[in-house]
Every structure is written in structure tokens, then in C-alpha cells.
C-alpha positions in Angstrom: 12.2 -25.1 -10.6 11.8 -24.2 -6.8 10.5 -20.9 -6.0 9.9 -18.8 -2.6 6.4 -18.9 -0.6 5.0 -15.6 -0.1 5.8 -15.6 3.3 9.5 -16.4 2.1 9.7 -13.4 0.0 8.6 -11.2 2.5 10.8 -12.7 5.4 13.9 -12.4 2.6 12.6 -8.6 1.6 13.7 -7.9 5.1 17.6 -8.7 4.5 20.2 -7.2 3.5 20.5 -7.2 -0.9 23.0 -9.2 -0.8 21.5 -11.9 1.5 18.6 -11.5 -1.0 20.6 -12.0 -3.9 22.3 -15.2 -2.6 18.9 -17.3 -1.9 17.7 -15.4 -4.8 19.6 -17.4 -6.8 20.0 -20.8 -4.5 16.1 -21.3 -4.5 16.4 -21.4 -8.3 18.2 -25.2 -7.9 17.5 -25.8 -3.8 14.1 -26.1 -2.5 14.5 -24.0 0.3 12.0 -21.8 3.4 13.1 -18.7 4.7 12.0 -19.1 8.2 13.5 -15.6 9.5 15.5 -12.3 8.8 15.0 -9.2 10.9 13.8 -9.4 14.1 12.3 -7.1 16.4 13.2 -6.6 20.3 10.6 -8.9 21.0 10.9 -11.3 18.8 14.8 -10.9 20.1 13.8 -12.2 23.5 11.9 -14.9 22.7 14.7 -16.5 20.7 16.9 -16.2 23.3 14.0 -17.7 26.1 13.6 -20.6 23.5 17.4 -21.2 23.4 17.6 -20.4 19.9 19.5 -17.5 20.3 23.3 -16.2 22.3 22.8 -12.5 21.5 19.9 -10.2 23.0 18.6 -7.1 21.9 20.1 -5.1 19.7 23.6 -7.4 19.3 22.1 -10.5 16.7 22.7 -9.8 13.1 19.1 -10.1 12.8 18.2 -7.0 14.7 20.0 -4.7 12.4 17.6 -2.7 9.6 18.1 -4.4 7.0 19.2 -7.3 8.5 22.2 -9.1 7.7 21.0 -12.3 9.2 18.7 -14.4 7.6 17.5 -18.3 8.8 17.0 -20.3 5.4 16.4 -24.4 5.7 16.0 -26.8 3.2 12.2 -27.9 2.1 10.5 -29.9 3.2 12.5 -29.2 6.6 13.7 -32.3 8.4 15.0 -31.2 11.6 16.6 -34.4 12.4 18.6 -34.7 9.3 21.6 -32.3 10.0 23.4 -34.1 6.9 20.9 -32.4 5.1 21.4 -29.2 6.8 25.1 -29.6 5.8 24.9 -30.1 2.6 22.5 -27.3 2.0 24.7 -24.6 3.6 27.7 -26.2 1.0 25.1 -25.1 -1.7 24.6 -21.9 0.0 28.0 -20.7 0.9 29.3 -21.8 -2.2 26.7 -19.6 -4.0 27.9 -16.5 -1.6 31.6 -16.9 -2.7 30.9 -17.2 -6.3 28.7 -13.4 -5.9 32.1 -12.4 -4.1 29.5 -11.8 -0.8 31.6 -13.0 2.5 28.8 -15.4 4.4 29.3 -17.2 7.6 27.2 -20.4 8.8 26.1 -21.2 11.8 27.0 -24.4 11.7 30.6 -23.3 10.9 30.9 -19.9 13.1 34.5 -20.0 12.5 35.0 -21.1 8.8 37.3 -23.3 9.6 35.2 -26.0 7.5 34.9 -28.3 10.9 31.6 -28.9 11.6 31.6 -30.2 14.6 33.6 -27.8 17.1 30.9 -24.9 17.5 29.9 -24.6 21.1 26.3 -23.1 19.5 24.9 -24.7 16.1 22.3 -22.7 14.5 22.3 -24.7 11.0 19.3 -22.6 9.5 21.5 -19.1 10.2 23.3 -17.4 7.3 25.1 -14.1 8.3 27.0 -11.8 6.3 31.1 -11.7 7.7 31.3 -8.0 7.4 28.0 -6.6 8.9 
């Protein structure tokens, strides 16, 4: 059975329980890294230098205390294999739904299930709908 890297657990211990309690419970059947959750004004910046990020300081989902944002990919991370990615965030947001939590992908910003009309894709980003 998969299980979180230290430095897994302590980016998740930074989210929001329920974020927790999703990829608690999808790392027990997806091999999976959590690469981020909350983020600092700094930190903040960066990602939006590096392009990885629309929203500055304090406006990302990831800057709120706990955060409600969390980036998770599947392990070992391909970055070329978005099919992967895909699939993953099935496993994922079908996990939220069943805990009754309201997630939102960002490889689906507007839940429409259409993958392929976001003007931003951030595949590894999971974000609570209400926060």
C-alpha cells in the first residue's frame, strides 16, 4: 500500500482537514507526492514569476491559514503524461464527492468535466469550492 513521504505529510499538515482527509485516504490506493499546500507571500511571488501561478499575494487558495489549496501529483511524477494527470484527479475528485467535500481541479476550473477549455491548467492543484 502507498504511503506519504515525510515531506508529504508535512506539506499536507498544512491544509485544510478536509484536504487532508481526501489524500489521506487516496494515497491508500494512488501512489501519489504532495508537492505544495500553503504558501507564504514569498513563496506567492515566485509562483507567479515562474508562471505557475494567476493569483498574487494574499488571493491563491494556497495563501490562506490553513490552506485550502493543496498541489498533489501522481508518483513517480511524469510531467509529460497529462493522461496520467487526468486520470489521477478522476481518482481524486471522485474520493472528495464520496466524503461529501466540494473539490475543484485545476485541470477542470469550471466542473464542467471538459478538460480541454481552461485558459490556465494547473493539473497538480486541488482546491476546495467553498473556501
Amino acid at each position: 500500500m502507498p504511503r506519504f513521504s515525510e515531506r508529504s505529510q508535512d506539506n499536507l499538515a498544512t491544509c485544510d482537514e478536509r484536504v487532508q482527509e481526501v489524500f489521506e485516504r487516496v494515497v491508500e490506493h494512488f501512489d501519489c507526492t504532495v508537492l505544495e499546500g500553503h504558501r507564504g507571500e514569498d513563496r506567492q511571488s515566485q509562483m507567479i514569476a515562474e508562471g505557475k501561478s494567476q493569483l498574487g499575494w494574499p488571493n491563491s487558495n494556497h495563501n490562506t491559514s490553513p490552506s485550502s489549496a493543496v498541489d498533489v501529483a501522481p508518483y513517480p511524477i511524469d510531467w509529460s503524461n497529462r493522461d496520467r494527470f487526468t486520470y489521477f484527479a478522476g481518482y481524486v475528485m471522485g474520493t472528495a464527492q464520496s466524503l461529501g467535500y466540494p473539490l475543484r481541479w485545476g485541470g477542470d476550473w469550471d466542473g464542467d468535466t471538459e478538460t480541454n477549455d481552461n485558459r490556465f491548467d494547473d493539473l497538480v492543484h486541488f482546491e476546495l469550492a467553498d473556501g
